[in-house]
ZADREN-657051 format. One line per field, with one value per atom (N, C-alpha, C): residue number from 1; residue in one letter; atom name; z, y, x. Coordinates in Angstrom, 3 decimals. Example, Ala and Ser with C-alpha at 12.3 -4.5 7.8 and 13.67 -1.06 7.14 Angstrom:
ZADREN-657051
seq: [1|1|1|2|2|2] $
type: [A|A|A|S|S|S] $
atom: [N|CA|C|N|CA|C] $
Z: [7.800|7.800|7.800|7.080|7.140|7.870] $
Y: [-5.690|-4.500|-3.300|-2.250|-1.060|0.030] $
X: [13.190|12.300|13.200|12.850|13.670|12.900] $
This chain:
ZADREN-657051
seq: [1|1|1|2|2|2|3|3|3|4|4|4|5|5|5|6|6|6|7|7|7|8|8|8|9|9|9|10|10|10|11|11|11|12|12|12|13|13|13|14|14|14|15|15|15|16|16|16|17|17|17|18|18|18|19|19|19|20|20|20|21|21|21|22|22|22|23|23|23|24|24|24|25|25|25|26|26|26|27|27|27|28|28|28|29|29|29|30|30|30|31|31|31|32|32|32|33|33|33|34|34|34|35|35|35|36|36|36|37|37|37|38|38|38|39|39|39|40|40|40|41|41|41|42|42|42|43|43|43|44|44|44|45|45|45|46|46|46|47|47|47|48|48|48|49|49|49|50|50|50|51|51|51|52|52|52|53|53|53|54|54|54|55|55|55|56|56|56|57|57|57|58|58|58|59|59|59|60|60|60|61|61|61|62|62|62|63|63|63|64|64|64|65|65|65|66|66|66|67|67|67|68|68|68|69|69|69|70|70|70|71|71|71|72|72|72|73|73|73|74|74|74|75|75|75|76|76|76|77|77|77|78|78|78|79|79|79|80|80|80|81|81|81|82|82|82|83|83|83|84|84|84|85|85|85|86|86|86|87|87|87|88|88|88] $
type: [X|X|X|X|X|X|X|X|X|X|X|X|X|X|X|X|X|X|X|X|X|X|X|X|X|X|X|X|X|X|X|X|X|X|X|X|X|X|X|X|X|X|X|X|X|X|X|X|X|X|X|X|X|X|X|X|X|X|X|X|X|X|X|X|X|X|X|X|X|X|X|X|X|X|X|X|X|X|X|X|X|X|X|X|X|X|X|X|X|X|X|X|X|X|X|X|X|X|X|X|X|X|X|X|X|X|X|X|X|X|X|X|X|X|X|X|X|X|X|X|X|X|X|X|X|X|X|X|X|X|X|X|X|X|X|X|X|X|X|X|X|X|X|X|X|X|X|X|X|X|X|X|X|X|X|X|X|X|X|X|X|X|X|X|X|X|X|X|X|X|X|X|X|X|X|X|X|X|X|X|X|X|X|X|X|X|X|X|X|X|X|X|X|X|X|X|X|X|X|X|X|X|X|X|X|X|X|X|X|X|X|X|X|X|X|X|X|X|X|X|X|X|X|X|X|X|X|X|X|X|X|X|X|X|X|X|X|X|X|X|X|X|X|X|X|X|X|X|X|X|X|X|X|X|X|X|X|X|X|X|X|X|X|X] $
atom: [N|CA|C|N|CA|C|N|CA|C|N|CA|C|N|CA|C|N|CA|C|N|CA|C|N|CA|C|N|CA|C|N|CA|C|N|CA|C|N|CA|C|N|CA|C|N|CA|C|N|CA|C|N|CA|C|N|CA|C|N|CA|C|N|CA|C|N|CA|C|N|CA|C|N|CA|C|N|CA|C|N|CA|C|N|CA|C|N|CA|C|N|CA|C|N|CA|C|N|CA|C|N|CA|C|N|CA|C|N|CA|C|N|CA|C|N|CA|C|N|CA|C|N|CA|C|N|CA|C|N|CA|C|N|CA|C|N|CA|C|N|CA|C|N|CA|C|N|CA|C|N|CA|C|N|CA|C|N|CA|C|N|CA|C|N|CA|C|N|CA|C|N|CA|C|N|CA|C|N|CA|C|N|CA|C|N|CA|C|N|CA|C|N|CA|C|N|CA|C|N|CA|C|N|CA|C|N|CA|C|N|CA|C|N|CA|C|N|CA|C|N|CA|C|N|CA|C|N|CA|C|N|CA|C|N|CA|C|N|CA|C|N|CA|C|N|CA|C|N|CA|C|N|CA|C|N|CA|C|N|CA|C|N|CA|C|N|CA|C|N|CA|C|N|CA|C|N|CA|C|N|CA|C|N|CA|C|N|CA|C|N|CA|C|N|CA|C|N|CA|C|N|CA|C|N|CA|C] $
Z: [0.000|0.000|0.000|-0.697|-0.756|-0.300|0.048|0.692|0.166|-1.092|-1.978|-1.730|-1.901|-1.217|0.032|0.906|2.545|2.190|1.917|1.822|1.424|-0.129|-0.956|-0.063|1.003|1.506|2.553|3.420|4.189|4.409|2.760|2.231|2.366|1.423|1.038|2.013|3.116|4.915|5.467|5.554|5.810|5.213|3.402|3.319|2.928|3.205|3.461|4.608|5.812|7.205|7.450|6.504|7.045|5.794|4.714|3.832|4.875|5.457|6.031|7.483|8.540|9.788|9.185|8.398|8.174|8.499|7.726|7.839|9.541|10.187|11.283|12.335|12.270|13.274|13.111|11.582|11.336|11.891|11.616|12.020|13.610|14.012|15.549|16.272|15.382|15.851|15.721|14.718|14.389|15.355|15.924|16.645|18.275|18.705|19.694|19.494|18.644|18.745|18.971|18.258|18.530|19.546|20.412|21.553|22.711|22.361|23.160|23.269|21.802|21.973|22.658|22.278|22.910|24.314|25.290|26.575|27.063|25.872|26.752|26.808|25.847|25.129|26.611|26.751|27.697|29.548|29.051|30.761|31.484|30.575|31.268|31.112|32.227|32.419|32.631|31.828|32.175|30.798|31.604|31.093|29.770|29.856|29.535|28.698|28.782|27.229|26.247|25.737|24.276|23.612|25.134|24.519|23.579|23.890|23.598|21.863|21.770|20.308|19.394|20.136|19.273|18.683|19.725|19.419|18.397|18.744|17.886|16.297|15.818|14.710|13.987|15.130|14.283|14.255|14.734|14.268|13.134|13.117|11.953|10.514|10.832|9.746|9.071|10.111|10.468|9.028|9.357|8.892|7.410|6.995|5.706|5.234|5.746|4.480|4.506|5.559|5.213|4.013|2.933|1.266|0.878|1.210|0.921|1.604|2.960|3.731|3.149|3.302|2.380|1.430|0.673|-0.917|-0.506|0.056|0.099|0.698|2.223|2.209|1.382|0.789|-0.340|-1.257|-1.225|-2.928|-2.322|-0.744|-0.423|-0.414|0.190|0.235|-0.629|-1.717|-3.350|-3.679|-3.516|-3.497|-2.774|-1.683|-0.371|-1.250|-1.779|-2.037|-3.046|-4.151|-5.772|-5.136|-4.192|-4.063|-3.495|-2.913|-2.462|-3.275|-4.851|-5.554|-5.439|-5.703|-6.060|-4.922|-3.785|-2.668|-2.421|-2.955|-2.880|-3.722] $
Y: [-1.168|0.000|1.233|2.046|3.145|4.758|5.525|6.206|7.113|7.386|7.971|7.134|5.941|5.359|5.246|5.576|5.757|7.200|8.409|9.861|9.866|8.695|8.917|7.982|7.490|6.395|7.279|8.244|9.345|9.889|10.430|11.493|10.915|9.723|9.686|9.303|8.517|8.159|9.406|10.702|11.984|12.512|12.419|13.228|12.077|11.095|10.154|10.240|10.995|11.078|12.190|13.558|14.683|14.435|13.756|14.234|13.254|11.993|11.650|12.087|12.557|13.094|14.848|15.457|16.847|17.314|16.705|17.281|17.171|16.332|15.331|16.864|17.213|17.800|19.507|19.863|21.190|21.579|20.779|20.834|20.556|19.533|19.705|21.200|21.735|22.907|23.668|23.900|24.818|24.878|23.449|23.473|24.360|23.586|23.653|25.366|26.501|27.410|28.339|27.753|28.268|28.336|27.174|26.997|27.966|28.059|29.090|30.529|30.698|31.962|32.451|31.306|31.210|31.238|30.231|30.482|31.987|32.495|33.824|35.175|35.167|35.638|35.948|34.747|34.159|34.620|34.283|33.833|32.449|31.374|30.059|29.182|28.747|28.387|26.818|26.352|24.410|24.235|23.355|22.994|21.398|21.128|19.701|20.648|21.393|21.930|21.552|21.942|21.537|20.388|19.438|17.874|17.167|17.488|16.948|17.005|18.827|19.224|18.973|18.608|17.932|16.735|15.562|14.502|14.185|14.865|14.714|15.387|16.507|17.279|15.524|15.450|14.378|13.021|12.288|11.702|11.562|12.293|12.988|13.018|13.812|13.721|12.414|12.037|10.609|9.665|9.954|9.420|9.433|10.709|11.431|11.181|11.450|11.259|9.619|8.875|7.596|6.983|6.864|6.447|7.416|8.146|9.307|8.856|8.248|7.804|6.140|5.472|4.511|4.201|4.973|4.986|5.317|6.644|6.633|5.445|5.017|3.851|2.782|2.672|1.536|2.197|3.267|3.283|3.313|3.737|3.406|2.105|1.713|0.149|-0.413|-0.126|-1.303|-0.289|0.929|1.463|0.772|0.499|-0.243|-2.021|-2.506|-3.652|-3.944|-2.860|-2.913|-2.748|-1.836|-1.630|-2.819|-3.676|-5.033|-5.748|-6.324|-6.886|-5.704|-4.725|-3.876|-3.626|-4.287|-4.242|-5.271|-6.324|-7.590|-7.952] $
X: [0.863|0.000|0.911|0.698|1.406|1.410|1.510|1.378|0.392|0.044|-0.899|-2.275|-1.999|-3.402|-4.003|-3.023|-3.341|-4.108|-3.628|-3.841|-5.298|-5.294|-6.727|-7.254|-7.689|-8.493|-8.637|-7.952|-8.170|-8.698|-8.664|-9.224|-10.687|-11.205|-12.305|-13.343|-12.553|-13.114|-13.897|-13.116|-13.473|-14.239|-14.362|-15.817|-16.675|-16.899|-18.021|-18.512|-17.508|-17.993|-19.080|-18.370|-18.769|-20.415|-20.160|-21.533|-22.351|-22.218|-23.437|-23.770|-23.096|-22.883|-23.235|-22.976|-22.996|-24.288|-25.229|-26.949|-27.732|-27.029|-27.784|-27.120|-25.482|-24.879|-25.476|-25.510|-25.637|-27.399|-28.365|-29.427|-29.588|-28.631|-29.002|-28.386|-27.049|-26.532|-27.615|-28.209|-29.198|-30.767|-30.930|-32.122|-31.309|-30.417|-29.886|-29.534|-29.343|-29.202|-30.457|-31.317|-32.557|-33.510|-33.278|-33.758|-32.791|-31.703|-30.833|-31.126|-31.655|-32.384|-33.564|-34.359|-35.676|-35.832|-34.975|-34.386|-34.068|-32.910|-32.628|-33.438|-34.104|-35.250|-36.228|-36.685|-37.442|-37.532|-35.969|-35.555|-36.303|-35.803|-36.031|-34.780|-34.655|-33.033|-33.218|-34.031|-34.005|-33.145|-32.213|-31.060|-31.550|-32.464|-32.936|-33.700|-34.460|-35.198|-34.802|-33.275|-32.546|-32.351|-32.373|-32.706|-33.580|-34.836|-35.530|-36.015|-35.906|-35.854|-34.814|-34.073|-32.820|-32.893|-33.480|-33.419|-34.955|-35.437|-37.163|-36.631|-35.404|-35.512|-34.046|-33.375|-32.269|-33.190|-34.267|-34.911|-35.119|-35.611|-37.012|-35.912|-34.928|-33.193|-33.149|-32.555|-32.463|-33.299|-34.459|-35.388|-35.684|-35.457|-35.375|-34.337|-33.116|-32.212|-31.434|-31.800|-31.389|-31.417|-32.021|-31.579|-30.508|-30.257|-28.948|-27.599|-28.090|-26.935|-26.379|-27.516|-27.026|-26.389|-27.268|-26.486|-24.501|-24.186|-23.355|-22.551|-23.045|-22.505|-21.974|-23.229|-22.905|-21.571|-21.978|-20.865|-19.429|-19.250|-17.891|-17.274|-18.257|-18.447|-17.122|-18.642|-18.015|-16.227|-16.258|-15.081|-14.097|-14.161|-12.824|-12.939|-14.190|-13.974|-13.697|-13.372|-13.054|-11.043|-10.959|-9.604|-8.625|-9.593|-8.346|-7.855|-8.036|-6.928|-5.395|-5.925|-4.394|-3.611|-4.322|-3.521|-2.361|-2.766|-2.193|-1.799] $
């Protein structure tokens, strides 16, 4: 294995990470900011508020873009398993 293929297998680990983790984290940032506002806004200081809208909006994510997440899965997949003859 060569050092160009460590880099490109790195590489491609990382944005397979961030395209399927990206939507789930940026939307929970985004709920979780909003509820921060709403709190200070407010003046209600329960610490457990942010939970709950978080986990009900990454559900719901979750839920929706799973054929998106897959797919990518898959296509890394067959990528790591097309790459083991040239390894050996």
């Amino acid at each position: 294995m060569t050092e160009e293929m460590v880099v490109f297998l790195a590489r491609e680990s990382f944005y397979y990470v961030l395209l399927i983790a990206g939507p789930l984290l940026l939307l929970s940032l985004i709920v979780g900011l909003t509820v921060s506002i709403f709190q200070a806004a407010t003046s209600i200081s329960e610490q457990t508020l942010t939970f709950v809208p978080k986990l009900i909006v990454v559900f719901i994510v979750t839920v929706a873009v799973m054929p998106f997440m897959i797919s990518n899965l898959k296509t890394f997949t067959i990528e790591l398993f097309n790459m083991i003859p040239e390894l050996g």
